[in-house]
Each structure stands twice: as structure tokens, then as C-alpha cells.
Phi, psi and omega in degrees: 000332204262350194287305173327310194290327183259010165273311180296335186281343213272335210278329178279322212278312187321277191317337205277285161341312192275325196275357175238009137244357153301336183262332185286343171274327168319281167335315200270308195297338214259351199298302160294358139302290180289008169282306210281337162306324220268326202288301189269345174282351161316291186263332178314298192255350151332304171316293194308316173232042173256126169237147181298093160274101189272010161284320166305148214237107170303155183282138180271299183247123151309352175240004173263176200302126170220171207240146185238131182231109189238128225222101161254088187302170197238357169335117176306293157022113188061031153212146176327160149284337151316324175252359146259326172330295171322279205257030141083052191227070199226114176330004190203117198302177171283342162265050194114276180344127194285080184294107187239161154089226187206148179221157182303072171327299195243143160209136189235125177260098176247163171225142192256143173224071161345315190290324206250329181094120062284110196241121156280109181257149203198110175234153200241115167263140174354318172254028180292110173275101179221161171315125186258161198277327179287357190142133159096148149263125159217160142011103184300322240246316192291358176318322198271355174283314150251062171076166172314309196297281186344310196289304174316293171316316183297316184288296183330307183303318196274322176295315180074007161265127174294171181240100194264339157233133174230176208222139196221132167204142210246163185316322195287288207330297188286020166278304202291312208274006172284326188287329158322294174278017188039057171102183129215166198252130179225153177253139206251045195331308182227173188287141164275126174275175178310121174229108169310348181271318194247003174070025192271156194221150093320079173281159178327312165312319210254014232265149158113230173285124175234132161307137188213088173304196169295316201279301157355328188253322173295276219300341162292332178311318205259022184253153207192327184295304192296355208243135186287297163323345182067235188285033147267329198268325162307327183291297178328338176282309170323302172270000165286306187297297164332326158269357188253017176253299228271326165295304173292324176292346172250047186255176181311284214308307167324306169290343182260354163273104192283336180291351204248328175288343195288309183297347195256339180273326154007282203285290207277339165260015151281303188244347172249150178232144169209160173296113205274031151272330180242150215262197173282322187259003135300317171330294217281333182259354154310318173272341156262055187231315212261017196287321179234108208276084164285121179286022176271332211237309190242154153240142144262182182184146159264134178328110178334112162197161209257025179078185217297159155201214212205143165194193178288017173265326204086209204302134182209158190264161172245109188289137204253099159291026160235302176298340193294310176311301172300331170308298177296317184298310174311303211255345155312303179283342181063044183262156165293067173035279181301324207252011186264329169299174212232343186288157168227037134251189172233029171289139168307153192263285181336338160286329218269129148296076175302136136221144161229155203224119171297113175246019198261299182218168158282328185247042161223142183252125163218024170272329183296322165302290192320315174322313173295311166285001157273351184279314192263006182244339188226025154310113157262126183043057173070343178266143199234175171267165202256123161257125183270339195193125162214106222228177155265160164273153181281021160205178142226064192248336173335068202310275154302165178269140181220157195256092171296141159205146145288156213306342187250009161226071173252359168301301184286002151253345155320322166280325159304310187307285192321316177291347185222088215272131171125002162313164163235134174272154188188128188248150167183230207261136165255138158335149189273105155116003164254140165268327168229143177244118181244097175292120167260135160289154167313324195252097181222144202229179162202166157205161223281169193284162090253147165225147168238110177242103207268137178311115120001113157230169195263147179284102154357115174099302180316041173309142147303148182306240276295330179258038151236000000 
């Protein structure tokens, strides 16, 4: 009997042993799975969607400032002729035309600052008419038409910023990789009416947090019509839905979903494209830059222009090529845009009530000239100054250009002033129904307005009540 009890302990001490190198092998092997997994879903979907851009300019110091070029093609490429009828993503404009090959839906410019976390965003609509790098002017989006690199270049040219990472995804792919994370919730402060060209709806019931699926989420990016800005009011939609995409896609609960991770290499490897300099795990911390567009950290901004017009392209944004410059230059330099303009009110050019008056010679008529270059120097966005009277002055001895004003339009003479530098501002009686009366002088100059005005962002936390 006492021999059994001790044949049984010896037989438990034994299982005891064995189960505590059995569970710790159990551990290492399911450990090195999910390792060897972790290895090939890694290298795996690196492959799949890294391509040789040879335009793009690898970055030399990691710690200095680089530029991102983010790219939503218009690529049919993976949906049915059903599923673009259904999300108004249909191969043929409306007068016919046959759309092939791809083009920049979206297209975005961020510069990045490591040291500081300081993210610039500069998004270009689409239909923006500029020099394309293969030849010609056209539509900034048709640049993508004869490959990426061409596009990259067409952006490099016009920016005067190298392009150190680019990054691509096409209509099916951002359908897929939404549906991949299973949706995401943005918030909608107010109702969308129904918009027939992409079928997208808000009603007055879902206002507040919306669900928002793949299909559901194209048609909102890409909707322009129902929105009073068209495609300005589409971008703002664009980077609200990017960070509220971009949050879910780097949160815990994603990475800890192996089904959400399959889909996603699924989705993106197919459809997503990058610059074979950057790897996943610059992707992956490149997209937790973009998780909260805090205004503490970012600006956004559209591209300087001076609004629609019409040429042998048809409707094209017209690029305001002076602020435009001045923009670039500021992030060149790694300055805040905004701080880069020259108006120093926020007066309408277009209230204001100009004359000008020749203070130089009698027998040279230059005020009608000079009007017209203050006129084209202190255009903002399209808004111009109303010149009202263009006369002689009541001398012509005028050495300086002088800027007149009544004492309750010294704002507005300020602005007139900014277009004319090296002016003497001075205030006193102006004509009845002019607000700055502008004398020209011999030394008289102009310089063009600019203002850069960076997209509203929401303070982080900061919902509208309907969305908390």
C-alpha cells in the first residue's frame, strides 16, 4: 500500500516536471508563430506594395524636415461595371468621354518636421491648371496619366519640394481597406442632401456620429456637387475622413485582430502603392502623424488659386502663381505659410473705394495705367478693389506715391498701402464717396497681395454637441 502511494507521487512529481517544460514549450512555439507570422505578413505585403519611383528623392537625414506626396487615383481597376454605376465612379464623363488609365483624385503635399512634430498639409484640386512635367499644361490630376513618376515630377516642379515619400491608393483599394477596419465614424454636424452624381445622403436621424462603410466613404470623399464649394469643400471632407480612417487603422483593437489584419493586407495589397525607399514601418509611423489634425501640430491649407475658369482644358481652378510661390517658399524654408503674406487686415479688397490720381506730369496720362496695376497687385482670391475715379491731382510735383485716407478708413488704407511699397500713408480729405485716394508719384511701384489662409481644424476632443 505505502509502496503504491509512493509509485503514485513519484508518477505526479514526474507530470509536474514534464508540464513545466511542457507549457513553457507550448509558449515559445505558439510565440514563434505568431513571430514567424508577424515576419511574413511583414515582408509579404512590403512586396506587394512597394514600386520603384525614380523620381522620388530618398530622404538623407532622418531628422531633418521631408516632404510626402498622397495620391487617391480615380483608377477604375477593381470594381464591377455595377459598382461604379452604384457609387457614381462610372469609366465615361458626361459628354461621352471614355475615361481610361488614372487620374489624381485626391491629391496632397505634407512636409513633415521630426524634430518639432510639425506636419504642413497643401491639398491641389484636381482640376488646378499647371505645367505638367511630361510637356504642356493641363489638369494637375491628368499628370498620373502617364505614370506616377511624371506626377511626382509635375508636383516637384511646381512646389520646388523634393518628394521624399509617395504613397497611392486607388477607388476599389479605399473602399476595401475601409471595409477591412470595419468602417469608421466621423462626425457630421449637419444633413447631406442626396447627391446624384456619387448617391451619398446624410439625413436630419443619423446627423451626429456616422458610420461610415467602404462604400459609403467613397461616395462621401468623392462628392462635390451638393457642397457650396464643390471640390474645396470636398477636401475638407477628405482630411476629416483621413484622420478618423488613420486612427483606426494604427489603434490597439486593429493590430490585435488577426481577421482585420488579413483584410487589410488583402486590400492594400492590391491597391495600395508606395516608393520602394519606404518600408512598413515608416508607412505605419507616417500614418500616426496623421491620426489628429491638432492645431497645435498642423496646418492645412488649398492650394492658392484664383477660382474657376474655363480654356482648351474646359473648367480648370486657375492657380493664384503668386501666392502660390510665396507658400512654397514659406515650407521651403519650414515657416508657417500663413505668416508669410503681406495683407495686414482682413479687409475685402472689393469694399473698398479707390481714386487715383496723376501727381507727376500733365502731359503724361499714368494714373489709368498705374490704376490697372493696383488693380492686378491687390487682387485677393479673386476679389479686386473698386477703382472709382481716375483723375489728375492738384499738383504734379510728386516725388512719393501717397496713400490718402479718412480717419475711419485707415484699415483700408492700409491695404491699398501693402500693394504700394515705399507709398507715404497720410491721412486727410479724400473725394466724396472715395474711401483711399492713391496720388502717384514719380517713384511709384506696386506688389502683388498675398494672403494664405490655412482650413479651420477642430480642437482634438472638441465635438460638436450633436457628436458626443
Amino acid at each position: 500500500m505505502i509502496r503504491s502511494v509512493r509509485v503514485r507521487e513519484r508518477r505526479r512529481l514526474g507530470w509536474l516536471r514534464k508540464k513545466w517544460v511542457v507549457i513553457p514549450a507550448i509558449i515559445v512555439v505558439i510565440l514563434g508563430a505568431i513571430g514567424g507570422y508577424g515576419l511574413w505578413y511583414y515582408y509579404s505585403l512590403q512586396g506587394d506594395i512597394q514600386e520603384p519611383i525614380e523620381e522620388v528623392v530618398p530622404q538623407e537625414d532622418p531628422e531633418e524636415p521631408f516632404n510626402v506626396l498622397l495620391v487617391g487615383s480615380d483608377s477604375r481597376a477593381g470594381l464591377t461595371e455595377a459598382e461604379q454605376d452604384r457609387l457614381g465612379a462610372q469609366d465615361v464623363e458626361a459628354d461621352g468621354t471614355v475615361i481610361s488609365g488614372e487620374r489624381a483624385d485626391t491629391l496632397i503635399v505634407a512636409r513633415i518636421d521630426p524634430e518639432t512634430n510639425r506636419v504642413t498639409m497643401v491639398q491641389f484640386p484636381r482640376d488646378l491648371y499647371v505645367p505638367i512635367a511630361s510637356g504642356g499644361s493641363n489638369k494637375i490630376n491628368s499628370a498620373l496619366l502617364e505614370g506616377k513618376g511624371n506626377l511626382v515630377q509635375t508636383v516637384e516642379d511646381l512646389t520646388g519640394l523634393d518628394i521624399n515619400v509617395y504613397a497611392q491608393v486607388n477607388i476599389a483599394g479605399f473602399r476595401d481597406l475601409v471595409d477591412a477596419i470595419a468602417g469608421v465614424d466621423v462626425c457630421i454636424p449637419e444633413p447631406i442632401p442626396f447627391d446624384s452624381a456619387t448617391g451619398i445622403e446624410v439625413t436630419e436621424e443619423e446627423v451626429g456620429m456616422v458610420h461610415f462603410d467602404g462604400e459609403r466613404a467613397l461616395r462621401f470623399v468623392r462628392s462635390r456637387k451638393v457642397f457650396g464649394e464643390g471640390d474645396f469643400a470636398r477636401i475638407q471632407n477628405q482630411q476629416k475622413f483621413l484622420s478618423a480612417a488613420v486612427t483606426k487603422v494604427t489603434s490597439v483593437g486593429t493590430f490585435l485582430s488577426f481577421s482585420k489584419l488579413l483584410s487589410i493586407k488583402r486590400a492594400a495589397g492590391k491597391n495600395l502603392k508606395v516608393d520602394s525607399n519606404t518600408d512598413l514601418r515608416e508607412l505605419y509611423n507616417l500614418m500616426k502623424r496623421f491620426r489628429e489634425f491638432d492645431p497645435e501640430n498642423y496646418e492645412a491649407y488649398t492650394a492658392p488659386n484664383l477660382g474657376v475658369g474655363s480654356n482648351e482644358a474646359g473648367s480648370v481652378v486657375i492657380p493664384d502663381e503668386a501666392a502660390m510661390a510665396v507658400m512654397f517658399e514659406a515650407m521651403r524654408n519650414d515657416e508657417s505659410p500663413q505668416d508669410a503674406g503681406n495683407i495686414p487686415n482682413d479687409v475685402d479688397p472689393a469694399s473698398v473705394r479707390v481714386g487715383v490720381y496723376n501727381g507727376t506730369n500733365p502731359d503724361e496720362t499714368v494714373a489709368g495705367p498705374a490704376s490697372e496695376e493696383l488693380l492686378d497687385a491687390a487682387t485677393v482670391g479673386g476679389s479686386r478693389l473698386s477703382v472709382v475715379e481716375v483723375l489728375n491731382a492738384d499738383r504734379f510735383n510728386y516725388r512719393r506715391t501717397v496713400v490718402r485716407y479718412e480717419s475711419d478708413a485707415r484699415l483700408e488704407a492700409e491695404l491699398v498701402a501693402a500693394a504700394l511699397p515705399g507709398a507715404k500713408l497720410k491721412e486727410g480729405d479724400t473725394p466724396i464717396g472715395i474711401d483711399v485716394a492713391v496720388i502717384v508719384g514719380r517713384q511709384f511701384e506696386v506688389q502683388r497681395l498675398v494672403d494664405i489662409i490655412a482650413i479651420d481644424l477642430p480642437i482634438p476632443g472638441e465635438l460638436p454637441a450633436v457628436c458626443r
